[in-house]
Structures are given as structure tokens and as C-alpha cells.
N, C-alpha and C positions, 0 to 999 in steps of 0.2 A: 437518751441515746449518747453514747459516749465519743469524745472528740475524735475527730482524723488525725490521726498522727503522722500519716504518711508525707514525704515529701518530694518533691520533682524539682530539681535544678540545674542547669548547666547538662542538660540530657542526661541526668542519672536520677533511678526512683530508687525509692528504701522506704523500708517499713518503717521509720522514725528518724527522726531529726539527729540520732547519737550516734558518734563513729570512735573508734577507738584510735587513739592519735598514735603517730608513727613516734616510733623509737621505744614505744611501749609494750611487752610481750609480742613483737612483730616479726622477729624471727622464727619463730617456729608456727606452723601452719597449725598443728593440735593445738595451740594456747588461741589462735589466732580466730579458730573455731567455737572452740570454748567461748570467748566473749563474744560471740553472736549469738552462740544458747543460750548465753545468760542477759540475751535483750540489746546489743548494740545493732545500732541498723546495718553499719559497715565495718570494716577493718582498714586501717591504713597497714601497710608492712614497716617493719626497718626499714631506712633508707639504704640504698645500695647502689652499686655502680659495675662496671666492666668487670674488673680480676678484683673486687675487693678490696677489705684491709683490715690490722690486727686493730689500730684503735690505740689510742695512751695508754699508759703505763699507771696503776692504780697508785693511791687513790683517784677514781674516776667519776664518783657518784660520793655526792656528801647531803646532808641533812644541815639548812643556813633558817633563821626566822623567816618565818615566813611560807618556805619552801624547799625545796632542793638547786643544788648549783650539781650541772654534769659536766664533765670533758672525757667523752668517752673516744671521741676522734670517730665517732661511724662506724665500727667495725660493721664488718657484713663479710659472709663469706661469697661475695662475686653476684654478678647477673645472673649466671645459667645454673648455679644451687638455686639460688632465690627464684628462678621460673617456675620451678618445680614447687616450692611451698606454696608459690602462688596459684599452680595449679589445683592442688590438691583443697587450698581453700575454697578454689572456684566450683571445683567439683562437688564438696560439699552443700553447696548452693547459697554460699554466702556470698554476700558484693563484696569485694577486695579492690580494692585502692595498693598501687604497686608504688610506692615513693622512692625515689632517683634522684644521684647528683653523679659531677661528673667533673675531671677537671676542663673539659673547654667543651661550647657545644656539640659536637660529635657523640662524645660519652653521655652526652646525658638523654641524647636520642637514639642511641644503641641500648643503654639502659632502659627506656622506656618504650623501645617494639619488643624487648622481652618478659618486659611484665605483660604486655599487651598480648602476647602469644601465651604466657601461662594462664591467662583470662582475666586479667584485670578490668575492672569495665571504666577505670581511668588513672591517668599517671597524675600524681603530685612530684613536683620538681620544688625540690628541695635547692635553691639559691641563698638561703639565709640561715644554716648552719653557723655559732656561732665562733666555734674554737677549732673548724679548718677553714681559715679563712681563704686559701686559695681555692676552694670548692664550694666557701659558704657565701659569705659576707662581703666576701671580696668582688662577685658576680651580686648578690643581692643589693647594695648598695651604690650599684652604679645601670639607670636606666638603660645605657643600651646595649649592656651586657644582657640586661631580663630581658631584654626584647628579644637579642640573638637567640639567645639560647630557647626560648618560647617558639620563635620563629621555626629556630630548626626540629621540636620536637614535633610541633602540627607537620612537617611535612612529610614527617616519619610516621606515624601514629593516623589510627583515627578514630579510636578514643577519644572522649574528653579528657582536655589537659586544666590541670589545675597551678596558679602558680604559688606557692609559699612564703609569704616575705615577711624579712626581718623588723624589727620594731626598733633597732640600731641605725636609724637617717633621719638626716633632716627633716624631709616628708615623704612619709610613708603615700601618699596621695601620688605624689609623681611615679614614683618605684611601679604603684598597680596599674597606675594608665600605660606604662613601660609593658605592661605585659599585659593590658588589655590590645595596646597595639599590635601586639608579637602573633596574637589569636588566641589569648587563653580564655577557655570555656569559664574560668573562675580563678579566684582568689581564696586561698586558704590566709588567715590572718591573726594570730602571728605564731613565729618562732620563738625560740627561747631569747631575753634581755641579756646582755652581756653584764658577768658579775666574776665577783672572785669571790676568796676568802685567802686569810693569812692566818697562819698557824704560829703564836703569839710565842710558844715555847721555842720552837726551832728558827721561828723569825725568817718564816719562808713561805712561799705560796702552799694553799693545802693540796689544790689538784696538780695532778700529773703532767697535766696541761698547761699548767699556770692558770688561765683564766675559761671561765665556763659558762653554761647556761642557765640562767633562772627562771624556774619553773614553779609552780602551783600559785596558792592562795593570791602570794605578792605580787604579782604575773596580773592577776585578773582586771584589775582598773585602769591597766594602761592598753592590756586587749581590746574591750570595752570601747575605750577612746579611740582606739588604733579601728576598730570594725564601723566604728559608727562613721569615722574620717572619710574610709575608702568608700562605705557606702552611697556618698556622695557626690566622689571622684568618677566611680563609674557604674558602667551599667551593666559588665558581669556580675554576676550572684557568688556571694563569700560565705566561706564555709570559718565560721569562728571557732579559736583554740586558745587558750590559757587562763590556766587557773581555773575552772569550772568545777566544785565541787559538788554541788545538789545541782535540783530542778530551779532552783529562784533566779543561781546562776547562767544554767542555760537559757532560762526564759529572758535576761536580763542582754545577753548577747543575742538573742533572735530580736529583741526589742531592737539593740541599738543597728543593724539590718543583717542577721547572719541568719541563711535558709538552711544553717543545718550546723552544730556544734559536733568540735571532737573533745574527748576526755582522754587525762593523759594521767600527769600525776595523782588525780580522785581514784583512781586503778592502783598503784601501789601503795595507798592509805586503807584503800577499803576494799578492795579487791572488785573482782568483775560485776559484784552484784550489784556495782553503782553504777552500771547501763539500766535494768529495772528499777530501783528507785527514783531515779531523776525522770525516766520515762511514765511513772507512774505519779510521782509531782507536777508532773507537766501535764499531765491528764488531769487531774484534778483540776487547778490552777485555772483548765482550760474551760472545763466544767461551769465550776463557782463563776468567773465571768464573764459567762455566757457565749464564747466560742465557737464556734463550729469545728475548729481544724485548725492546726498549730502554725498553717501558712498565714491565719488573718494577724498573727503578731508580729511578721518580721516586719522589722523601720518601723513600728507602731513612733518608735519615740522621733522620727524623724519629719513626723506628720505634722 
């Protein structure tokens, strides 16, 4: 008989443990769809806010060892364009995840009753963006910002809220309790590493931005560390994100205690059809030893 793949956390089910991580083909609801055909359980959107924004000035997105460094600054065109993509996902009969930030609590709980009305079935609050830091890092880094802001979207919403946080503090342990206090249904873990790059000929920063986020492969073992930390801190259920390229990966992050992995950069290497791959490694995997269901592995390693 072949394994459950199915999983339940934080009051959300999905047909498999894999979500398609936000900032990745999340603006457009047809792309957005597309990776649930091709086997993702959910969709995160683009992060987005009130009236939007254009975002830096390219270069915005570079190619660094290891992975990618981004400073794309969030564009989004606004809250009430993006209700509507959100819509249209939802209608489609996919679970969509509406991800929001905001610059002071208000916006980020206006931002997330409008994902929630285009049928999100939960807001990820994006606090730990890492190159705007008045919306990102600046709130992500300081406990009782995550709380406020956590605070004020449960009392807006009622949705599950999910909180995001940066892998840029001291202890990432304090930051989740900060927003398990607040009322969040879970922790997504982590955002992108704070990185640059310097352009050796012109002897100047390469992003637009100046400084930006590191993502994929390099990303993955401080994740890892980073899910397995919080999983101990608290007793919301965390949804793990970085660097994940196969099934060995994801299983490696359910292991250290995440009830359900996003894929972010394995999407612009290998395109969408690394939702069934990893999904179908992960079945195996589950198979060979001796499993029932892909819930009997999370915190395996914390046992």
C-alpha cells in the first residue's frame, strides 16, 4: 500500500507535504495553478501589501555559488489586484497561502482580510524580508514587533496565520516564541540569509539594492538548523523553506520537525516538475522504510 502523503497542521490539509514558496511564480494565478498540476500541495503568492510597489532597480536577481542573491524590493501590484489572483487560484480548487507585509501593523492586517476574502485558507506574514528592511527585518528582528503585528492580524482574520522569520538574529528561538505569543497558528522557517555580492570591475555592489537575499542549495543547512532550533522552542507546527532541492532534502527538514516543506529556488532550476519528483522520492523513501505516512517523520531526529 503506498504511503499517506497527506498532511494536517495548524488547521490546514493538503494533499502533500510541498508548497510552492512565495516570491516564486506567485504573482500570477495561471503560473500559480500550473504548480499544483504539476503536484504541489499549496501555492504561497508573492508577498504583497496595501497600494503595492515597483521594487529596485535591476540588476535585481543574480546567480552567486551556491545559489541566488535577490533584491527585488517586493514589487507587487497592491492588495486588491492580488485578491483577485488569489481568487481565481482559489476557485480553481487549489489551497493558496496569501503572503503579506506591511509597513506598521495595520497594513499587514488589511493586507491579510484581503487575501482571506479572495480565499486564502491562510495568510503568511512576511516580517523577515531581507533588503526592505523597514517592512522586513526591521519588524522580523525585534520580538515585540512579531508579536504586534501577529497580534493584530489574528484579530482581523480567521484564517490560520502563519509567521515567517528571518534567519538574520541572534535567536531565531526568541523571534518564534514572539509570535507564538502573538497567536500564530505556525511558523514558516526561514527567509532568505542576508548576502551581497561586489562587482570586482566596477568596484561596486552588483544588486540594485546593494545588499540581498540568499537563496537555494547554500541556504539549506542553516534552515535545517534554523527548523530544528524552533522546533523545540515551540509548540506551533513549522512549515520549513530553504534550499530544498530533491525529496532527501525535504525529508531531511521534516526530520529536523517541519509538518510540511516549501520549494522555492528548485523551481527556477528545474521547473515545476520538482513538486512530483520530490513528492514521488518522498513516497518511495517512505515505502523502503517501512512508513505509513510522511507525518511519522517530522522531529524523527529530535526523538
Amino acid at each position: 500500500m503506498e504511503p499517506d502523503l497527506s498532511v494536517e497542521f495548524a488547521g490546514i490539509k493538503l494533499p502533500n507535504p510541498t508548497i510552492l514558496a512565495s516570491g516564486i511564480l506567485g504573482v500570477s494565478a495561471e503560473i500559480m495553478v500550473r504548480a499544483a498540476r504539476a503536484g504541489a500541495g499549496a501555492v504561497v503568492t508573492k508577498s504583497f501589501n496595501r497600494d503595492g510597489r515597483e521594487g529596485y532597480h535591476n540588476p535585481s536577481f543574480i546567480e552567486v555559488p551556491g545559489g541566488f542573491l535577490n533584491a527585488l524590493g517586493i514589487p507587487n501590484p497592491g492588495m486588491r489586484e492580488m485578491r483577485e489572483e488569489v481568487r481565481t487560484v482559489a476557485k480553481a480548487g487549489v489551497p493558496v497561502i496569501a503572503s503579506v507585509f506591511g509597513f506598521d501593523a495595520s497594513e499587514f492586517a488589511e493586507a491579510a482580510a484581503m487575501g482571506e476574502e479572495g480565499g486564502a485558507l491562510a495568510v503568511e506574514l512576511n516580517v523577515s524580508c531581507p533588503h526592505v528592511e523597514e517592512v522586513g527585518v526591521e519588524i522580523g528582528q525585534r520580538p515585540a514587533r512579531v508579536a504586534e503585528v501577529t497580534r493584530a492580524v489574528k484579530a482581523k482574520v480567521r484564517v490560520p496565520v502563519l509567521v515567517k522569520l528571518t534567519p538574520n538574529v541572534t535567536s531565531i528561538e526568541e523571534i518564534a516564541k514572539a509570535a507564538e505569543s502573538g497567536g500564530a497558528n505556525g511558523i514558516t522557517a526561514i527567509n532568505t540569509a542576508l548576502g551581497m555580492a561586489i562587482d570586482v570591475d566596477a568596484a561596486k555592489p552588483t544588486l540594485g539594492g546593494t545588499v540581498g537575499g540568499l537563496s537555494g542549495p547554500a541556504l539549506h543547512s542553516l534552515a535545517v538548523r534554523c527548523v530544528f532550533q524552533v522546533k523545540q522552542a515551540v509548540k506551533i507546527p513549522i512549515v520549513g523553506v530553504g534550499g530544498i532541492s530533491d525529496w532527501r532534502g525535504a525529508v531531511e527538514m521534516m526530520m529536523a520537525g517541519a509538518s510540511a516543506v516549501q520549494i522555492g529556488t528548485a523551481v527556477t532550476n528545474h521547473g515545476v516538475e520538482v513538486f512530483r519528483e520530490i513528492t514521488t522520492g518522498m513516497s518511495k523513501f517512505l515505502t523502503e522504510n517501512h512508513y505509513g505516512s510522511v507525518g511519522e517523520i517530522v522531529g524523527l531526529a529530535l526523538r
